[in-house]
PDB file of N, CA, C and O in Angstrom:
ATOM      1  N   UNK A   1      36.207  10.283  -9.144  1.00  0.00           N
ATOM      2  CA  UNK A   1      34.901   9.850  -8.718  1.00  0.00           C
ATOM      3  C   UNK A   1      35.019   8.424  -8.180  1.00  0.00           C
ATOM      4  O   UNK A   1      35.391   7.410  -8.771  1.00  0.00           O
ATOM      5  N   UNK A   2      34.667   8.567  -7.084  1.00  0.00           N
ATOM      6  CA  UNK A   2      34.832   7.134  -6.156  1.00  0.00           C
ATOM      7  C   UNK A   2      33.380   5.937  -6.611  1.00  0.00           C
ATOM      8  O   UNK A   2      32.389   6.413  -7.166  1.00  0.00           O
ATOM      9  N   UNK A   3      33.438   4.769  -6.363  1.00  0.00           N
ATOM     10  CA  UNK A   3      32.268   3.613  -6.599  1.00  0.00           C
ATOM     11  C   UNK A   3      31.540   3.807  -5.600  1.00  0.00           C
ATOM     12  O   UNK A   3      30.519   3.120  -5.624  1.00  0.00           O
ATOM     13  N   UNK A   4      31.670   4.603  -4.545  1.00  0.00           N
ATOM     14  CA  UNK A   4      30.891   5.059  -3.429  1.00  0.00           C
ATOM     15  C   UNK A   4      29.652   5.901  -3.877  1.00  0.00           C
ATOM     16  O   UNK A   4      28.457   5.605  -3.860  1.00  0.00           O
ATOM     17  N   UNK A   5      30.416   7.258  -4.363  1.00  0.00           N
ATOM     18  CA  UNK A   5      29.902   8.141  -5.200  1.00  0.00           C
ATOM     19  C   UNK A   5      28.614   8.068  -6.091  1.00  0.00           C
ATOM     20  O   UNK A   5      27.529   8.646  -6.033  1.00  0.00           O
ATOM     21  N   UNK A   6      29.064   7.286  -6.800  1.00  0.00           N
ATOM     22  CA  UNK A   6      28.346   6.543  -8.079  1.00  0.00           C
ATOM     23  C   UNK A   6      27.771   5.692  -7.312  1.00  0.00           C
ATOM     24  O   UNK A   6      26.634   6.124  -7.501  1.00  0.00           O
ATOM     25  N   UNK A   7      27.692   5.253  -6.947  1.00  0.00           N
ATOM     26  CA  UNK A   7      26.587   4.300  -5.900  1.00  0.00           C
ATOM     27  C   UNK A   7      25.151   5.013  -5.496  1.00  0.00           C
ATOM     28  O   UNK A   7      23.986   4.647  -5.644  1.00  0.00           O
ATOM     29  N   UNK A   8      25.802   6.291  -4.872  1.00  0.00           N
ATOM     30  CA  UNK A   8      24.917   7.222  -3.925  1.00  0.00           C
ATOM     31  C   UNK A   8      24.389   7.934  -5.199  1.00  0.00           C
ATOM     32  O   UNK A   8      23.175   7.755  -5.289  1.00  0.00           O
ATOM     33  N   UNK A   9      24.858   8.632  -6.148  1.00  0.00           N
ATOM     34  CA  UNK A   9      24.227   9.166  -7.451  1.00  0.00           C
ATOM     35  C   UNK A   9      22.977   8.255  -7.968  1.00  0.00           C
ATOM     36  O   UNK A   9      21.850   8.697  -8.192  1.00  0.00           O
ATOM     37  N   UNK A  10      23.412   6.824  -8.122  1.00  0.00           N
ATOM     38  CA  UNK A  10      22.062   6.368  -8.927  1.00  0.00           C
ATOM     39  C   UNK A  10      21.012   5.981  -7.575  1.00  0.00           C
ATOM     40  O   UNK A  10      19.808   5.740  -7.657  1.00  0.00           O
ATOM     41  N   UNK A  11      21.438   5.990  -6.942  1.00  0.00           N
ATOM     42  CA  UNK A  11      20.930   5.373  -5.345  1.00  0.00           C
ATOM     43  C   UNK A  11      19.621   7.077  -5.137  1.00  0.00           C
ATOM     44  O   UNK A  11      18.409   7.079  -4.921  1.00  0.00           O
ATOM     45  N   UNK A  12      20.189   7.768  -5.248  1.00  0.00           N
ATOM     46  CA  UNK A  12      19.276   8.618  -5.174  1.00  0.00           C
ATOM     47  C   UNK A  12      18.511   9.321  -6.357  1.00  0.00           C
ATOM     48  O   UNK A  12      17.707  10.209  -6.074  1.00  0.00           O
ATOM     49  N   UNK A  13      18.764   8.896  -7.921  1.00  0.00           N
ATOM     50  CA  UNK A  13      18.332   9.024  -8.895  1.00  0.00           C
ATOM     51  C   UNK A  13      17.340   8.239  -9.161  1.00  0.00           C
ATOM     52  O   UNK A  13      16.396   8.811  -9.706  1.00  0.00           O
ATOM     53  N   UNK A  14      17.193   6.900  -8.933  1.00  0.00           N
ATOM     54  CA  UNK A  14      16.520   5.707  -8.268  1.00  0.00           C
ATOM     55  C   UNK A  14      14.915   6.175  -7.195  1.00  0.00           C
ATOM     56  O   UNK A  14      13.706   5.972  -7.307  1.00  0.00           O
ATOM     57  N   UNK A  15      15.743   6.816  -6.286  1.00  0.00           N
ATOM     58  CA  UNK A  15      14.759   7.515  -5.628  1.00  0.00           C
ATOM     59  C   UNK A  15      13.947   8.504  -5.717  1.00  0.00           C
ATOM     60  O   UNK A  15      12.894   8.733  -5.121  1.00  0.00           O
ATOM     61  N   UNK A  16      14.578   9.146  -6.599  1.00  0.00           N
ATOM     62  CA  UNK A  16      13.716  10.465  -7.184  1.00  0.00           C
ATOM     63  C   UNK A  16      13.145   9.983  -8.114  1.00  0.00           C
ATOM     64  O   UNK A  16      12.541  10.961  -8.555  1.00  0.00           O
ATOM     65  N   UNK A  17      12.882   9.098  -8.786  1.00  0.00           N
ATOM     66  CA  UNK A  17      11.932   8.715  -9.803  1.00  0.00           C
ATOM     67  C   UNK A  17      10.829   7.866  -9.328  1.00  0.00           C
ATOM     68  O   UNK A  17       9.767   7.670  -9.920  1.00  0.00           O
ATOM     69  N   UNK A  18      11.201   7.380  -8.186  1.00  0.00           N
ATOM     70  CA  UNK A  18       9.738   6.767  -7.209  1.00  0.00           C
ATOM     71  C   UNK A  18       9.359   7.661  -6.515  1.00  0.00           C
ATOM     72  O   UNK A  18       8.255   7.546  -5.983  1.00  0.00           O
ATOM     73  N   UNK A  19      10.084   8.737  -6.318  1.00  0.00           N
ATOM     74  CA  UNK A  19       8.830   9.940  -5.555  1.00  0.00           C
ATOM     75  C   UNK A  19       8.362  10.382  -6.268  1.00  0.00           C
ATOM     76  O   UNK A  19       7.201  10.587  -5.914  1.00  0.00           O
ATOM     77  N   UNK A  20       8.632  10.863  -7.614  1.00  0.00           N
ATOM     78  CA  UNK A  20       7.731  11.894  -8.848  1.00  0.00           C
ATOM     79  C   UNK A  20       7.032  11.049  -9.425  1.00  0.00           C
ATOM     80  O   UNK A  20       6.095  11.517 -10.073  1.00  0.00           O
ATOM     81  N   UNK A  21       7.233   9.203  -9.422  1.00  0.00           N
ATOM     82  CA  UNK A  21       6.280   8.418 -10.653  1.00  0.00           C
ATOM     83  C   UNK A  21       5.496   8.203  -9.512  1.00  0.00           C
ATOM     84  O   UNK A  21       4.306   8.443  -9.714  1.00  0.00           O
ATOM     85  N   UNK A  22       5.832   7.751  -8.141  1.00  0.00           N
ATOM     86  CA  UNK A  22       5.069   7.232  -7.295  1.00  0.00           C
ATOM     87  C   UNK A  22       3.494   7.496  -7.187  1.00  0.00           C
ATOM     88  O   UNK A  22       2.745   6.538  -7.377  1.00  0.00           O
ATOM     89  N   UNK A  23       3.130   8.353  -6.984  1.00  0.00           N
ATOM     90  CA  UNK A  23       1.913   8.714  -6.904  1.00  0.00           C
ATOM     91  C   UNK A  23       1.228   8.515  -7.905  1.00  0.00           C
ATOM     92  O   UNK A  23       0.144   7.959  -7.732  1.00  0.00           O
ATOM     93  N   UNK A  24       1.732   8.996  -9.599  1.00  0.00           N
ATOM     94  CA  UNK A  24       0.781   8.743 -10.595  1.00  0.00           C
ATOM     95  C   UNK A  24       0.110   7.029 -10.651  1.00  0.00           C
ATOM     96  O   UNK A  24      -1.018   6.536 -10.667  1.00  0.00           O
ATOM     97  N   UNK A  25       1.806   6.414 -10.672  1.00  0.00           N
ATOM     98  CA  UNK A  25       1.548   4.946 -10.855  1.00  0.00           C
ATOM     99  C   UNK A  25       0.532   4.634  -9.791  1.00  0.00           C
ATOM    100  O   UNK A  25      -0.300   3.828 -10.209  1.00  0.00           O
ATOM    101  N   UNK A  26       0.355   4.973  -8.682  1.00  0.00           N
ATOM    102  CA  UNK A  26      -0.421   4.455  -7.591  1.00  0.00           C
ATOM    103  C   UNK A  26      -1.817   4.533  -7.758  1.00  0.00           C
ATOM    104  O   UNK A  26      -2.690   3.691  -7.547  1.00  0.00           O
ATOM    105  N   UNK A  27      -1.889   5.971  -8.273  1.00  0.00           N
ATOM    106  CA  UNK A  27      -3.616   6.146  -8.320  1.00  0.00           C
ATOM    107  C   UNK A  27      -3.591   5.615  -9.553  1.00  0.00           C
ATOM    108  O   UNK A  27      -4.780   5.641  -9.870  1.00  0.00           O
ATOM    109  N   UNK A  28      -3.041   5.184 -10.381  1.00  0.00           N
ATOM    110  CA  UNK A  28      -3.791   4.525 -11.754  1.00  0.00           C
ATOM    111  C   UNK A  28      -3.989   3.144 -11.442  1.00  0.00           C
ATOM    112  O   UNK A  28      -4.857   2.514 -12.047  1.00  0.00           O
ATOM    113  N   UNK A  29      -3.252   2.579 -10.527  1.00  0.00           N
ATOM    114  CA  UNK A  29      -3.331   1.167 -10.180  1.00  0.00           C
ATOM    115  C   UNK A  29      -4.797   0.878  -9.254  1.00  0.00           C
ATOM    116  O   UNK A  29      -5.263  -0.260  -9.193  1.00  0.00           O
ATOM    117  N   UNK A  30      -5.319   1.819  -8.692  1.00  0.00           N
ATOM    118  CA  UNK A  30      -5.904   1.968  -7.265  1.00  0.00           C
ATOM    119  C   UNK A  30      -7.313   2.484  -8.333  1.00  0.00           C
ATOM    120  O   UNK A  30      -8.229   1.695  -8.103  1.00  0.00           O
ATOM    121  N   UNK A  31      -7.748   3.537  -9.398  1.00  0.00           N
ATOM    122  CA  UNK A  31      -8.402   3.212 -10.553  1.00  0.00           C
ATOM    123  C   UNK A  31      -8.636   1.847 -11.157  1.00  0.00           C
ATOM    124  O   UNK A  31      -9.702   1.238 -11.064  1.00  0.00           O
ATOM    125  N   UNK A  32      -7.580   1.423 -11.770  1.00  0.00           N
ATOM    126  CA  UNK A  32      -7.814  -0.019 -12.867  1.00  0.00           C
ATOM    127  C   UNK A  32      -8.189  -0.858 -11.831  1.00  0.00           C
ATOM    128  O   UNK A  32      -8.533  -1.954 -12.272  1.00  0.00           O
ATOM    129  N   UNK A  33      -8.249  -0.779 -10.757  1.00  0.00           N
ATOM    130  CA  UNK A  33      -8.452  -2.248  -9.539  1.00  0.00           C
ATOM    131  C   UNK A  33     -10.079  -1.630  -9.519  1.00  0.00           C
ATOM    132  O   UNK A  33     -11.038  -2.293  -9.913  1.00  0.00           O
ATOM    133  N   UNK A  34     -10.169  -0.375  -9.035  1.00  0.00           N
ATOM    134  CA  UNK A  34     -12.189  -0.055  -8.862  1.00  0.00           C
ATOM    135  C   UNK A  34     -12.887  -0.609  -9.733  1.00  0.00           C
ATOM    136  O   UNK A  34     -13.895  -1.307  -9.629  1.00  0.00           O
ATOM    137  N   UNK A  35     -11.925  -0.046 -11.181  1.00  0.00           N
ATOM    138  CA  UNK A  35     -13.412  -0.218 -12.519  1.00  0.00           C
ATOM    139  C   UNK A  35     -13.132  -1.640 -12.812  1.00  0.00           C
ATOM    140  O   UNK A  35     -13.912  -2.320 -13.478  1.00  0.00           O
ATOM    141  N   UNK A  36     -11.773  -2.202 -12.209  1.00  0.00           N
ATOM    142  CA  UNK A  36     -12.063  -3.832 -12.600  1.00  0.00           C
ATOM    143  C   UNK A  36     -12.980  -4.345 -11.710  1.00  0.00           C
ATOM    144  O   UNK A  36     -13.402  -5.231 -12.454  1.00  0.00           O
ATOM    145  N   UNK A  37     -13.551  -4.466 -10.806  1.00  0.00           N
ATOM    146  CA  UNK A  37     -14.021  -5.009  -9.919  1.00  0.00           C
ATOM    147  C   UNK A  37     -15.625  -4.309 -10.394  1.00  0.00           C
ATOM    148  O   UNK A  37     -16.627  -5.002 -10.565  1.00  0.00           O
ATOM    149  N   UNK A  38     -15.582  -2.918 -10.538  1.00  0.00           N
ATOM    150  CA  UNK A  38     -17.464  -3.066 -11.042  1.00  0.00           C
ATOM    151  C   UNK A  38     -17.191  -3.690 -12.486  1.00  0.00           C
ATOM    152  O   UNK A  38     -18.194  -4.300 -12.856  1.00  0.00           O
ATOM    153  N   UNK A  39     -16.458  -3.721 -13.147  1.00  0.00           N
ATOM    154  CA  UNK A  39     -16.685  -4.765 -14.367  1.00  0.00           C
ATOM    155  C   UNK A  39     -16.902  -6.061 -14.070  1.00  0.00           C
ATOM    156  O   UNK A  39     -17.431  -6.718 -14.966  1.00  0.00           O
ATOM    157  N   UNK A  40     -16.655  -6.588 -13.111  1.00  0.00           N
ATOM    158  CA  UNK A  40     -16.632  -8.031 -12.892  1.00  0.00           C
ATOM    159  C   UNK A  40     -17.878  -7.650 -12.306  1.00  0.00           C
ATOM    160  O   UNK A  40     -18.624  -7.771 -13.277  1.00  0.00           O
ATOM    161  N   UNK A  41     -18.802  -7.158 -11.082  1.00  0.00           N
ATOM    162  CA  UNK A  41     -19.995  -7.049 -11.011  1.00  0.00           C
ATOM    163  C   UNK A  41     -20.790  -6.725 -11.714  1.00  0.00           C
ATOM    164  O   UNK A  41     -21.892  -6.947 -11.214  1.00  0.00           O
ATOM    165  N   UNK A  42     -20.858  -6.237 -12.786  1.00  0.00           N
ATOM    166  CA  UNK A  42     -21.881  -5.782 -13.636  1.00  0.00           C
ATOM    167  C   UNK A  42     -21.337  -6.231 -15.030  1.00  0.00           C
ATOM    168  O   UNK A  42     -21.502  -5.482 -15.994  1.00  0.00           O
ATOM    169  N   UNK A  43     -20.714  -7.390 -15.167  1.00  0.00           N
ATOM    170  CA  UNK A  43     -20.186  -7.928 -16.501  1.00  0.00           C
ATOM    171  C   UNK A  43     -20.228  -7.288 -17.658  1.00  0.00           C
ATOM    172  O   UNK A  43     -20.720  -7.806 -18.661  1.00  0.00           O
ATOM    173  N   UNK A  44     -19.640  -5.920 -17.637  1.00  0.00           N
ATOM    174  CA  UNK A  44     -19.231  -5.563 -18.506  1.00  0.00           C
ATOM    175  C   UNK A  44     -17.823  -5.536 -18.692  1.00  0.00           C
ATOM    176  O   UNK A  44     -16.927  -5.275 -17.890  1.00  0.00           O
ATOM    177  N   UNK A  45     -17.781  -5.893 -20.047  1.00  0.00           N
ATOM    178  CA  UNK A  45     -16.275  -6.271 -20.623  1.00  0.00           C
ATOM    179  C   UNK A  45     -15.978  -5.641 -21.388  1.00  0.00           C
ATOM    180  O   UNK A  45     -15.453  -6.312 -22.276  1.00  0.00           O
ATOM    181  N   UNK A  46     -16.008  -4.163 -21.714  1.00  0.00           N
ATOM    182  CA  UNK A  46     -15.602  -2.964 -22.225  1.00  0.00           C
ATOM    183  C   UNK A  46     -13.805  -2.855 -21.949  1.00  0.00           C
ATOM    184  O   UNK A  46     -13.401  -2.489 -20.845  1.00  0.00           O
ATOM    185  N   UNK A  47     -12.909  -3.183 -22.975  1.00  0.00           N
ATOM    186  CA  UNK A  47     -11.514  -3.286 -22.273  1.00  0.00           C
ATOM    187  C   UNK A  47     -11.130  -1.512 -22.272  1.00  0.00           C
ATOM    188  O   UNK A  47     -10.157  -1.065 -21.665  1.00  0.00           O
ATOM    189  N   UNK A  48     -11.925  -0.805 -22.926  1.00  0.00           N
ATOM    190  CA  UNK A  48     -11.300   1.144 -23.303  1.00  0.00           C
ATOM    191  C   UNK A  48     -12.410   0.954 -21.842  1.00  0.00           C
ATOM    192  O   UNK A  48     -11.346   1.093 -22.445  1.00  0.00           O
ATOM    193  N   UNK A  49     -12.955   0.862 -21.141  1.00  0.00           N
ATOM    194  CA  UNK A  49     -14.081   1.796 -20.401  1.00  0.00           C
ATOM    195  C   UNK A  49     -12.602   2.327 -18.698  1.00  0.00           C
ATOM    196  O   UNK A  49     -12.670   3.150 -17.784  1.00  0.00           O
ATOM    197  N   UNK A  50     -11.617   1.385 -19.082  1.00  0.00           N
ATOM    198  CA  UNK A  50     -10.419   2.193 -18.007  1.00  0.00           C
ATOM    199  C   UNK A  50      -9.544   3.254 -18.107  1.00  0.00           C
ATOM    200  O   UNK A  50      -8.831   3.805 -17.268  1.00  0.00           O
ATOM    201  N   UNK A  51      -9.761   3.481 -19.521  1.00  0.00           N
ATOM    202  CA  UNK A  51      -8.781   4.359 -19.915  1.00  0.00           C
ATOM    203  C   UNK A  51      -8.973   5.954 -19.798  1.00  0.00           C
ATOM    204  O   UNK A  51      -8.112   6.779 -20.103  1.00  0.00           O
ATOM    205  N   UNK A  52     -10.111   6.205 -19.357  1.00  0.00           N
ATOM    206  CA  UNK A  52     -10.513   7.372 -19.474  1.00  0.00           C
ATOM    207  C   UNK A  52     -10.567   7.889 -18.215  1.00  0.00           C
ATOM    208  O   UNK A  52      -9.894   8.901 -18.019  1.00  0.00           O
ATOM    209  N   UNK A  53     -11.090   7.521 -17.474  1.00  0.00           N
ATOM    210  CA  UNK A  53     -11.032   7.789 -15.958  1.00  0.00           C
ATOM    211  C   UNK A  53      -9.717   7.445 -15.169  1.00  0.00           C
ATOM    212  O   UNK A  53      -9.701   7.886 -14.021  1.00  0.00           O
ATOM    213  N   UNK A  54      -8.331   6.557 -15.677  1.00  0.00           N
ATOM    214  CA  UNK A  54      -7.529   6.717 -15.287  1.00  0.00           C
ATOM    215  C   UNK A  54      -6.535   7.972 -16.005  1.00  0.00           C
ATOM    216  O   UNK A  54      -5.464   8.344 -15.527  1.00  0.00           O
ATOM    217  N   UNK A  55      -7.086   8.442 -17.095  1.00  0.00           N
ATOM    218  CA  UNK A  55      -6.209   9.642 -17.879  1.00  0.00           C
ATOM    219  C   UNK A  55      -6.783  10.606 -17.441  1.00  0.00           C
ATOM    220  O   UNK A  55      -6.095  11.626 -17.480  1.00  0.00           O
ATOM    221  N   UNK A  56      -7.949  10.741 -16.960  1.00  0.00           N
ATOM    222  CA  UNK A  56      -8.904  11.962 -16.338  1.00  0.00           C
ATOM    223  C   UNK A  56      -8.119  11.937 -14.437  1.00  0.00           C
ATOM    224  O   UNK A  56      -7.990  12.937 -13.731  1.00  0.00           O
ATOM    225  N   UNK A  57      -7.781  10.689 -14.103  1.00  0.00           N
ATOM    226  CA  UNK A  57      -7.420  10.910 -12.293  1.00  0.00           C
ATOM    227  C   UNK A  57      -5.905  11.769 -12.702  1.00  0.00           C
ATOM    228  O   UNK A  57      -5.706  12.907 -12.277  1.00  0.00           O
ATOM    229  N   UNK A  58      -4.950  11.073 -13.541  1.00  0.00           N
ATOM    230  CA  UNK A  58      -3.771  11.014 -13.549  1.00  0.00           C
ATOM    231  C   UNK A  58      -3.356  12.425 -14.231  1.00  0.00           C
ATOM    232  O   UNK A  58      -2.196  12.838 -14.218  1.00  0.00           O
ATOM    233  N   UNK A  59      -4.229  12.979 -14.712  1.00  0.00           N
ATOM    234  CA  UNK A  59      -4.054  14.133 -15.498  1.00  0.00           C
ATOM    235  C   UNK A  59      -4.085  15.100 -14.347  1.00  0.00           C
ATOM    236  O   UNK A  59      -3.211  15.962 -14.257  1.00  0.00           O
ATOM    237  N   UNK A  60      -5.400  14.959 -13.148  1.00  0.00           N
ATOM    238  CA  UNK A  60      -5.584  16.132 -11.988  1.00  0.00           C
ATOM    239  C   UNK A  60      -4.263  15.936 -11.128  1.00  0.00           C
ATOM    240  O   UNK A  60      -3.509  16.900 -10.998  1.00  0.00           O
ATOM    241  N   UNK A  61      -4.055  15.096 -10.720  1.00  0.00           N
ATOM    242  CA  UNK A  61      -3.324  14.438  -9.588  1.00  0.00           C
ATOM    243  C   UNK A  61      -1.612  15.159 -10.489  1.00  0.00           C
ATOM    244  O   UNK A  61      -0.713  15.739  -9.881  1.00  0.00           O
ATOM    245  N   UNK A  62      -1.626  14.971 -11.458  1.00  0.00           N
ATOM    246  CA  UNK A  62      -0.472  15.737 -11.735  1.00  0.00           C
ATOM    247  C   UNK A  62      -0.539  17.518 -11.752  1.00  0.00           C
ATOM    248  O   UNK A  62       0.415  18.214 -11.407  1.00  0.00           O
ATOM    249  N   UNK A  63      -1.444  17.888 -12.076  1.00  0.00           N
ATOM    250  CA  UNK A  63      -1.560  19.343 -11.693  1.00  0.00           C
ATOM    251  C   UNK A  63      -1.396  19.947 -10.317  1.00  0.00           C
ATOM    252  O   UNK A  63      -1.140  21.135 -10.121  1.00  0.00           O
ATOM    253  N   UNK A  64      -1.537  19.178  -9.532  1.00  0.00           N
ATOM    254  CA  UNK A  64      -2.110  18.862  -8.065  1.00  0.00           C
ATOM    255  C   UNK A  64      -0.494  18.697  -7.391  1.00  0.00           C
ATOM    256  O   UNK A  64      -0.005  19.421  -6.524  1.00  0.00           O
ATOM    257  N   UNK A  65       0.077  17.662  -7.990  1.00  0.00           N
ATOM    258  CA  UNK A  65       1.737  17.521  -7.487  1.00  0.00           C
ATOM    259  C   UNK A  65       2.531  18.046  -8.400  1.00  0.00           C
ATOM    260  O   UNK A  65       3.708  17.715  -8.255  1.00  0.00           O
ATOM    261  N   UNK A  66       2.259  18.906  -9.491  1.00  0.00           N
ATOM    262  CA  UNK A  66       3.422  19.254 -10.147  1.00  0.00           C
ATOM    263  C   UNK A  66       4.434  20.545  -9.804  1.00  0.00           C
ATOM    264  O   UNK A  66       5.397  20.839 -10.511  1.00  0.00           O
ATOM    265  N   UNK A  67       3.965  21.397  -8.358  1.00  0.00           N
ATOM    266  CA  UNK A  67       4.704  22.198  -7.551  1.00  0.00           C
ATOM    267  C   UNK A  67       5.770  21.051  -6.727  1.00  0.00           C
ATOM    268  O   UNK A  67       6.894  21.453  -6.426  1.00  0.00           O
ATOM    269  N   UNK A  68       5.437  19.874  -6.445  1.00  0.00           N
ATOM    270  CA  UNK A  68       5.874  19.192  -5.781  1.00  0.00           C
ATOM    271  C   UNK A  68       7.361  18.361  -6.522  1.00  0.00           C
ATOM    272  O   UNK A  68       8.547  18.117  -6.301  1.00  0.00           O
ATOM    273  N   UNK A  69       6.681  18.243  -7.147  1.00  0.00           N
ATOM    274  CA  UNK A  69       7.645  17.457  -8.216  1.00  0.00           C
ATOM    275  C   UNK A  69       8.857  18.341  -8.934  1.00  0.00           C
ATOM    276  O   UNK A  69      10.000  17.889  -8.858  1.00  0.00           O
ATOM    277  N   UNK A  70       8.686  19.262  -9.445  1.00  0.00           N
ATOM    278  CA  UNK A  70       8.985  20.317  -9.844  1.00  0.00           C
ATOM    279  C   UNK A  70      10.486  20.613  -8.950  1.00  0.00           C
ATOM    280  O   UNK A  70      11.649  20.730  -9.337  1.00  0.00           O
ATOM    281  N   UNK A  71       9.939  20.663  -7.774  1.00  0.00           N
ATOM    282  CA  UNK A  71      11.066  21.490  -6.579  1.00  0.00           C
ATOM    283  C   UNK A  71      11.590  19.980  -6.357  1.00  0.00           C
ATOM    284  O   UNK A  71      12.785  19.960  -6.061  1.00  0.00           O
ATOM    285  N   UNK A  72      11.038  18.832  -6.423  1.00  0.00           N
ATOM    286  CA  UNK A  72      12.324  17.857  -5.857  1.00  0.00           C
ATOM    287  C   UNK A  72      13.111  17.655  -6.837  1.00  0.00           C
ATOM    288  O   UNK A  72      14.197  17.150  -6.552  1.00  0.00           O
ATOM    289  N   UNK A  73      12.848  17.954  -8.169  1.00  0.00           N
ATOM    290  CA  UNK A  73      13.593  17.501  -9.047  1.00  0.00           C
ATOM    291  C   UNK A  73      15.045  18.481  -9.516  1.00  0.00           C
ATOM    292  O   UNK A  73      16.170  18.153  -9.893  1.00  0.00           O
ATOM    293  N   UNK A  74      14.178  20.217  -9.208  1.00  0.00           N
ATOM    294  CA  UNK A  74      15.092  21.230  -9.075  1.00  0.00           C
ATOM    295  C   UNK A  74      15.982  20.762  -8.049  1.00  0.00           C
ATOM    296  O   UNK A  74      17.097  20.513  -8.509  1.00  0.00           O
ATOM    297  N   UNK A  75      15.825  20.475  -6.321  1.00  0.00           N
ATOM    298  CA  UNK A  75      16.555  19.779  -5.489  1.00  0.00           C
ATOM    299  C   UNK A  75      17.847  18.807  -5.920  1.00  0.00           C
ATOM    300  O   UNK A  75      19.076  18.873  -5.926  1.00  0.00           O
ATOM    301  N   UNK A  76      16.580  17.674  -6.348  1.00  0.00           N
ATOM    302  CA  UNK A  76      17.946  16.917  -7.048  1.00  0.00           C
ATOM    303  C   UNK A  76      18.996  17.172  -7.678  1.00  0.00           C
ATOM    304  O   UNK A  76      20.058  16.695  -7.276  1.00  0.00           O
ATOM    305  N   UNK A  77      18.939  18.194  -9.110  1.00  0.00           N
ATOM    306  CA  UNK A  77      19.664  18.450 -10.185  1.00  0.00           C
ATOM    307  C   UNK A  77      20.778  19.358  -9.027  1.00  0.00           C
ATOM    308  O   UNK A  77      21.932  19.089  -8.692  1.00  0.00           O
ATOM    309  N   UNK A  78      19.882  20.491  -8.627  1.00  0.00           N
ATOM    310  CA  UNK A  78      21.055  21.523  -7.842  1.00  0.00           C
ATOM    311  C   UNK A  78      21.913  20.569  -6.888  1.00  0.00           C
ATOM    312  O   UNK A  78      23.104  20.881  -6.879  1.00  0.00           O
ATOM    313  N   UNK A  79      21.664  19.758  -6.290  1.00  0.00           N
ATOM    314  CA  UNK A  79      22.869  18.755  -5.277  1.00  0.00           C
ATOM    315  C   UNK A  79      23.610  18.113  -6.484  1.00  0.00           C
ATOM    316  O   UNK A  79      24.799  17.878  -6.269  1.00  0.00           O
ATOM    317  N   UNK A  80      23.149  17.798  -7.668  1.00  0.00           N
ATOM    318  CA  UNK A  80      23.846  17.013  -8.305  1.00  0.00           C
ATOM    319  C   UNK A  80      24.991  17.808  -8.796  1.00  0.00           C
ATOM    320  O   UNK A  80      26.168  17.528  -8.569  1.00  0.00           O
ATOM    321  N   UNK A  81      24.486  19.018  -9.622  1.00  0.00           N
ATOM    322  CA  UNK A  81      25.459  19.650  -9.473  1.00  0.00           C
ATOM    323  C   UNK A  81      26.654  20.499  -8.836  1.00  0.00           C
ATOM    324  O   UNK A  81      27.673  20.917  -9.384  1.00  0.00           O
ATOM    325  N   UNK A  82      26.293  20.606  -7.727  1.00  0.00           N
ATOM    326  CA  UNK A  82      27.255  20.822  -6.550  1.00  0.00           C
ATOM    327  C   UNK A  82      28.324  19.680  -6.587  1.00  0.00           C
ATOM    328  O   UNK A  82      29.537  19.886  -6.565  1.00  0.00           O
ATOM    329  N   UNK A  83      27.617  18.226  -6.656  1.00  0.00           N
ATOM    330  CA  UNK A  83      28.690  17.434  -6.108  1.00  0.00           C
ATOM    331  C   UNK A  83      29.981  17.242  -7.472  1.00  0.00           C
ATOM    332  O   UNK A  83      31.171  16.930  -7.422  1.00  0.00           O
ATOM    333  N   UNK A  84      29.045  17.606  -8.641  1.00  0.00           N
ATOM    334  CA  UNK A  84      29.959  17.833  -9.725  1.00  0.00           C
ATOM    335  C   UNK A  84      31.184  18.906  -9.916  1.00  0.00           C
ATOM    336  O   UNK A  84      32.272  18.809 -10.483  1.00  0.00           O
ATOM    337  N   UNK A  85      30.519  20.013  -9.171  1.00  0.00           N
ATOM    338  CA  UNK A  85      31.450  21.365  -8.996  1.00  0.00           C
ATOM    339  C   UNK A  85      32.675  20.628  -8.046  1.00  0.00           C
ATOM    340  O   UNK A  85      33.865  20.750  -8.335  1.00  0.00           O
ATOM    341  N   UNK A  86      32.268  19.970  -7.058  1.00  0.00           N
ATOM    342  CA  UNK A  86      33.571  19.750  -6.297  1.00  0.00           C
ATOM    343  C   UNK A  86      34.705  18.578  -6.706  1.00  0.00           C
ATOM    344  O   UNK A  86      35.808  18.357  -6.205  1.00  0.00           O
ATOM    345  N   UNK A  87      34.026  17.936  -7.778  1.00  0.00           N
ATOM    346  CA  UNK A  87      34.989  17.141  -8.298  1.00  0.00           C
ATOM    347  C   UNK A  87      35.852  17.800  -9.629  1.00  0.00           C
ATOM    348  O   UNK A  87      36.558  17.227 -10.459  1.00  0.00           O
ATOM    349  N   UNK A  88      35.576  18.914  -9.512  1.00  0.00           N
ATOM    350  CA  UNK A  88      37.199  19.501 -10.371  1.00  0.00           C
ATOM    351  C   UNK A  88      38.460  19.952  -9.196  1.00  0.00           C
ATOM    352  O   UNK A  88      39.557  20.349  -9.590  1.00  0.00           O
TER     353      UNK A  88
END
């Protein structure tokens, strides 16, 4: 196994974990920024009033991409193991 190799392994292991987290992390960030901002207009300082509506987005949004996710990750593993088969 070359440092090339291993380069390109975590290089794209790396990457597959920002395409499958990507989206959750995004809409929870893109949530906590809305309800912060009507909290700051309507001064309420409820610190739980984010938690629910970002576990309620993040919960759909994964049902929603989990065909998606699913097959890149099958993707991934099956190349990974290929490149393993050829190093015997």
């Amino acid at each position: 196994m070359t440092d090339e190799l291993v380069i390109q392994l975590v290089r794209d292991a790396f990457y597959q974990v920002l395409l499958i987290s990507g989206p959750l992390l995004l809409l929870s960030l893109v949530i906590g920024l809305v309800i912060s901002i009507f909290q700051a207009a309507t001064s309420i300082s409820e610190q739980t009033l984010t938690y629910v509506p970002k576990l309620l987005a993040v919960f759909v949004v994964t049902i929603l991409f989990l065909p998606f996710m699913l097959n890149s990750m099958k993707s991934y593993v099956i190349n990974l193991f290929k490149i393993m088969e050829n190093l015997k």
